[in-house]
Structures are given as C-alpha cells and as structure tokens.
N, C-alpha and C positions, 0 to 999 in steps of 0.2 A: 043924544045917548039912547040907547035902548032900553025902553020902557021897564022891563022886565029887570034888566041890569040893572036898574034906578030904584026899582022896589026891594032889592036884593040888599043893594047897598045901604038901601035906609032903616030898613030894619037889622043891617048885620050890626051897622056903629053903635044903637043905643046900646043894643042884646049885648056886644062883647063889654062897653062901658059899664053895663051894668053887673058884669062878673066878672071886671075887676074892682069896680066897688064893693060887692060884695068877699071878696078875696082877701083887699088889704083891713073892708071893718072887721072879719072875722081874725083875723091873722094879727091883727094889729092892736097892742095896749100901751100907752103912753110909758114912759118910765118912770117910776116914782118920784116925789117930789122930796131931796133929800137934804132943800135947801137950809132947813129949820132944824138939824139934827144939832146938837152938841156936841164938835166933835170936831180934831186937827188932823189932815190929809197932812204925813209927810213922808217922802219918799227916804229910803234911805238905802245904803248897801251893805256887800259884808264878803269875805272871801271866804273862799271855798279852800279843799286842803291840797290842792296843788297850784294855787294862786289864783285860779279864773275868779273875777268880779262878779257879784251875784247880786243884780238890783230888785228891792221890795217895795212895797207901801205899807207906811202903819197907818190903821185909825184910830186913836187915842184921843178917848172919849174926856171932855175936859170939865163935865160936870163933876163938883166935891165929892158927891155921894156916891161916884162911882170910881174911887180912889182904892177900894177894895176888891174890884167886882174881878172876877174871872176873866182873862184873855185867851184868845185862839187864835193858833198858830195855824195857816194850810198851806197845805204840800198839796203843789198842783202835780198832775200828771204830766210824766217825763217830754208828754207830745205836747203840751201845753204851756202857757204859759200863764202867770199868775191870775191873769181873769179867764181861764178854762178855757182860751181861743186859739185856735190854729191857724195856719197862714191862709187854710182852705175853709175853715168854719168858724164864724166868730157868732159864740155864746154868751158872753158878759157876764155870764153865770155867777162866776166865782165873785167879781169885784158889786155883783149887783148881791151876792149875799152877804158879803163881810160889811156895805152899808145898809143892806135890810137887820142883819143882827146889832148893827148899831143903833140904829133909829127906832126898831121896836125893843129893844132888851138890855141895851146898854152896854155892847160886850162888843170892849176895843179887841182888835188885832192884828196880824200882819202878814202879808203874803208876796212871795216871790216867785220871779222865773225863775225855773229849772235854769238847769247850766245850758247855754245853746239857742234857747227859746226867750223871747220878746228881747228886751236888753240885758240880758246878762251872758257873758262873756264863756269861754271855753268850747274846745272842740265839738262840734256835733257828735264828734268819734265816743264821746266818754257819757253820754248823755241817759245811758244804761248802768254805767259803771257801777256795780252798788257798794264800794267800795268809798266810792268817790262820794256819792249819793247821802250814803250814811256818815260822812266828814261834811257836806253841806248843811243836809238835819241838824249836824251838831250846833253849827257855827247860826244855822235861824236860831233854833231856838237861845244860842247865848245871848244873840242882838236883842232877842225879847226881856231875856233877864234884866239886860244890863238898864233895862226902864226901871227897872225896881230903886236901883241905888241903894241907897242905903236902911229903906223903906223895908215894912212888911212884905214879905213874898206874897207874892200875886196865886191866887190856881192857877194852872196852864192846862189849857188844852192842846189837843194838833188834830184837826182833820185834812186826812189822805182823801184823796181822789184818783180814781181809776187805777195805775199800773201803782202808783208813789201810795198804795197800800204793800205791798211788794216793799220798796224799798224801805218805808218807815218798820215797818216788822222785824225790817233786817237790821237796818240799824238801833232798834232798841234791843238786839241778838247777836248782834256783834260786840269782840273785845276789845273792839279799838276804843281805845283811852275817850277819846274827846267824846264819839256818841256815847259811850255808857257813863259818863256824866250828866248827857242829855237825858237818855233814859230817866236816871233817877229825880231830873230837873222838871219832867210833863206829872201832870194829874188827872188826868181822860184823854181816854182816846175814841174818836170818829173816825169810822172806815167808811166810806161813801163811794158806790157805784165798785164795788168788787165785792168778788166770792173766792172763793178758794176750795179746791177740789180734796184737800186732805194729802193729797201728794206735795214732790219738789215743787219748789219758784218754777222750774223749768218746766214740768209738766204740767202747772197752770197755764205757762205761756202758751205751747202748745197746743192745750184746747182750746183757747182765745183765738191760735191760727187755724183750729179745724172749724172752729167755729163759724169762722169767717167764710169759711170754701161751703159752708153746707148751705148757709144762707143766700149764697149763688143759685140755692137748687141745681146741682149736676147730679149727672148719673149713679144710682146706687153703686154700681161697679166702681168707680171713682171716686165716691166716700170710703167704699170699703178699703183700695187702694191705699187711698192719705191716710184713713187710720190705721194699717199694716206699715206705714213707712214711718210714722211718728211713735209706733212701739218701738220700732226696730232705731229709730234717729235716739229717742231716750232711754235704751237699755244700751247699744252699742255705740252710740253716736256715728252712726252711717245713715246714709240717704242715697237710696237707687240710683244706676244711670238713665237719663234719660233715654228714649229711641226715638228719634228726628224722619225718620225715614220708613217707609215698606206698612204693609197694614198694619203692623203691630205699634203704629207711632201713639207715642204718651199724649192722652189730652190735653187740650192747654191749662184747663182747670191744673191740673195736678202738677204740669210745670213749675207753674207761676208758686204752689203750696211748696213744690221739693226745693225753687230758690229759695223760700224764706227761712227753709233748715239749712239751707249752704250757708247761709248770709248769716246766721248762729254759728255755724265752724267758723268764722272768719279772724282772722286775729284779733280787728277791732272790737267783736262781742267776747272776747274772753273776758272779761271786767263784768257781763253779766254774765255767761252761759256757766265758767266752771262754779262759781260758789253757786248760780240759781242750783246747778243739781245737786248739789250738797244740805241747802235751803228748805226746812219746810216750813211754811208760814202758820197754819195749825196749829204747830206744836207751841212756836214762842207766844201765840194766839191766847192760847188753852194756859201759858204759865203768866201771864199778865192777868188771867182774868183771876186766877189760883192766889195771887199774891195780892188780889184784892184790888187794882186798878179798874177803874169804872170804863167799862168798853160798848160803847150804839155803834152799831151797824146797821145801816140805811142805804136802801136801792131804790132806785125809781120801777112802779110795776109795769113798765113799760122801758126798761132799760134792755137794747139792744145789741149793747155791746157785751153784754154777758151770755153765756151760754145756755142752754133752755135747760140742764137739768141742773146748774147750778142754779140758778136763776131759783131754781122750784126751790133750791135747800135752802134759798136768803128769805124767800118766802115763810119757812119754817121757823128757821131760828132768828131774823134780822127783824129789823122794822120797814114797812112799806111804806112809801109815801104812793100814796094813791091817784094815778093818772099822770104822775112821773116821769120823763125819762130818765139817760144817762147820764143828764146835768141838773135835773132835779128842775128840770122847766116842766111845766103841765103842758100835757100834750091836746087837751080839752076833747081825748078821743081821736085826734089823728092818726094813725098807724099807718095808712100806706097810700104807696104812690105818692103820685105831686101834690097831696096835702102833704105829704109826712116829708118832702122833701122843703116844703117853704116852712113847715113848723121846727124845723130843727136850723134853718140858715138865717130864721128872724128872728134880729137880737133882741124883740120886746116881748118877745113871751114871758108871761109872771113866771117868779118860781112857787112851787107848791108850797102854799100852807099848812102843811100840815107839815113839812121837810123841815121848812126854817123854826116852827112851833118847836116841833121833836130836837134839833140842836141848839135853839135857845133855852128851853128847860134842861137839856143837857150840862151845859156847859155852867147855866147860874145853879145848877144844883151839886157844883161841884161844893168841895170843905172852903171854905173861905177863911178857916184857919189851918193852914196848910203846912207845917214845921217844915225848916229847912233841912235839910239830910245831910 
C-alpha cells in the first residue's frame, strides 16, 4: 500500500470515530427511568361522531392520595399522533410528557390519535374536519369523565398542540350539542406551540404557509408574490394561474405555495376551509379567559414552526420555555444545519424543565373543588 495512503487512512478512522462519539454523547440522554412511578398504562378507545374508532392511553395514577388530583386531557396535532410523531419525525414528546407529569406531579391523563394518525381509524380526507374534530374533543373528554363514576368530579384540564389549538378553540365555540357539553365539562386550558394572528382560522393557516415558503429564503419578488396571492386566496378565494412556459414562467417556490391554496379549494378541505374563514380564534380566546377559565399559553423559544412575528407576540403575552423547540424538547442551543437536523430526529432529547414545571403547577393549581354544572 502506499505509504502516504496508509497515513491517510490511519489518521481518518480514529479522527471520524471520534466525531461520532462525540456526536451521539452530545446528542444522546438516556430515557427516564419510569419504572417506579405509580401508575396503570391502559389503553383504551372511543368513537368519534361519524363512527371512525379513536384509539388513546390513560395514565391513571393509582396512589390513594391522588384520587382527587387534576387530570389532563391532550389533543395532539392533527399531523400527529398521540406521542407528537409522525411517520417522518418521531419525537416521543407527547407520551414522554404525560409520564414525566405523572412521575414528577402526580397528574394522571389521557391521550389520543387524531382521526387517521397512529391507530385510530377514519379517512385521512377528514383529518381537518373541525366539525368532526370538535365531536372527537367531545367524545375524549366524555371517556375521561366517565373515570369519575360516581365519584367527586375530578379538575380537567386539556392541552392542544400545534394546529389541535385551532380546533380545540373551535370546538369549545361551536353549538354542537355534544362539544358544548365538553366545554362546560374542562377546567384549564394549555395551548402549546401556537399563536394566533388575531385574524380567521384560515388566515392563521395561511401564515403558517407563508411561513414556511420564507424560511426557504427565495427571492424578495416571490415573497412579495405569495403574500399578494394569499390576500387575494382570503378575501376572494382565487389563486393565480400558473405560467409553465416563455420568460415569464412562475418560480417553483410559488408553485409548490399556489398548490397548497388549490389543495384548500378542494372539496375534501371544505370540513376546514369554510368555517376556518368564518373562525376567529382570539375572539373565543379572549371570552374563556373573560368568563374566568384559567388559560397558559406556552411556546418553545426556539419553536420553528411558528411564524417570527407571531412568535415575538407569544413572546409578549405567553410563557417561554427557554431553549425550547416545537415539541418542548431543549434544543441545548442547536439551531442550524446538521445539529439542528439530528436534534429534532433524536427521540432522547429531555424535555424542558421549565415547560413541564410551568404545566405541572398549572394544572395542580387548578380548584380541586370543582362543582358540577
């Protein structure tokens, strides 16, 4: 072998084994130890209001002393399923917070896939529906009642994540029978990893899609573009034709932005699109907190899936969990590139202490004498 190739090589093996050691200790934290908790994993189901099966987990904490204590309900995000994972990003997030609030605080609860997402049943087609959305809401939170029996009413909490802030808002605003049962059925609410612009459901969504096109970094002219076609998609509901051909052809950035307003006309989004624009979230926001409902709002300060001037207002009026992201994992400072790519796709990232802090004093600070209505 060639000398030089042979010094090459000996020094590349250790050099690259030694950054990836260094790669997985930084990257890597064992998963808690949750063997000692007190506390009964049991799965159970429950139907939704046009029949699809909707499979959950309770945790149900089985020490005496916590036969009063506060339960929470979460509403994963619609892309999500009940531990915060998607078929491309698995976070654990969710199911590794409903056993960290158990194990540090005592606070059983229960969580489910969305309709579509993990095992639970129904059309992908409907998985927006907020219609649908807000008769699933109903039906979690009855399966949590129904623990009660004959017992003391329990507090209930429910925290939303990501979009299923959206839909929980709507459903404790909507006149359908069953969720405005629920409504009166919760005792706090957590809003986690959303903001809301003050406008429609639907022109929240839409910033979440410009959002998304800006964070590509494309050309000024092509921001300015998508944001003249999303005035024009949410005052008239039209979206430009494309031009495929000759100099004047549409960038592919704006393409790919003008299908995601096609794909909103579509007949399967009308179950979101026409009540989103009827929808403002703000408003039923501003009359739960009016009527005296205990409402935290919490974003991770490094959450990306929000938009940077919402982001500043959650800043203002929420709470931050510090070092944060979307899913309330600490980022330990990651932000970009291929840190920030293995920090978000490793399922052992702790979540933030001071996140789970802020929703355990939440939630056991609710009334623990709570009258039935």
């Amino acid at each position: 072998m060639n000398p030089r190739r042979f010094i090459l090589f000996t020094l590349l093996g250790p050099a690259c084994a030694l950054a990836l050691f260094w790669i997985f200790t930084r990257l890597y934290n064992p998963e808690p130890d949750y063997s000692n908790f007190d506390a009964q994993i049991r799965d159970a189901e429950f139907v939704g209001p046009d029949g699809a099966r909707l499979a959950g987990t309770h945790v149900l904490i089985e020490d005496p002393r916590a036969q009063s204590a506060p339960r929470l309900l979460f509403v994963s995000d619609p892309t999500l399923d009940r531990d915060w994972n998607s078929p491309a990003l698995r976070t654990h997030a969710g199911g590794r917070l409903a056993l960290q609030l158990a194990t540090e605080s005592g606070i059983g609860s229960f969580r489910f896939d969305p309709r579509g997402a993990g095992r639970s049943a129904a059309s992908r087609s409907t998985y927006r529906d907020l219609e649908l959305l807000a008769g699933d809401f109903a039906g979690a939170v009855r399966i949590v009642r129904e623990l009660d029996g004959g017992a003391q009413r329990r507090p209930l909490a429910v925290l939303a994540h990501g979009e299923a802030c959206t839909s929980v808002l709507y459903a404790l605003n909507t006149a359908q029978a069953s969720a405005h049962a629920a409504a009166n059925a919760i005792d706090g609410l957590i809003l986690c990893g959303c903001a809301f612009s003050g406008g429609s459901a639907l022109e929240d969504w839409g910033r979440r899609l410009l959002w998304n096109l800006e964070r590509s970094d494309p050309p000024e002219s092509v921001r300015a573009r998508a944001r003249e076609d999303l005035v024009r998609f949410l005052a008239h509901n039209e979206v430009p034709a494309d031009i495929t051909q000759g100099d004047n052809r549409t960038p592919p950035d704006l393409i790919a932005f003008r299908a995601a307003l096609r794909y909103m006309q579509s007949p399967e989004m009308n179950g979101f699109a026409e009540p989103a624009r009827a929808f403002f979230p703000v408003q039923t926001l501003e009359r739960l907190e009016r009527n005296g409902t205990p409402v935290l709002r919490i974003v991770g300060e490094y959450d990306e899936e929000i938009p940077a001037d919402l982001l500043a207002s959650a800043r203002r009026d929420g709470r931050i969990a510090p070092g944060a992201d979307h899913f309330l994992k600490s980022t330990d400072g990651m932000r970009q590139g291929f840190a920030l790519a293995l920090q978000r796709y490793n399922p052992f990232r702790t979540l933030s202490p001071q996140a789970t802090t802020a929703i355990g004093d939440f939630v056991l600070g609710l009334d623990a004498s709570v009258d039935d209505d």
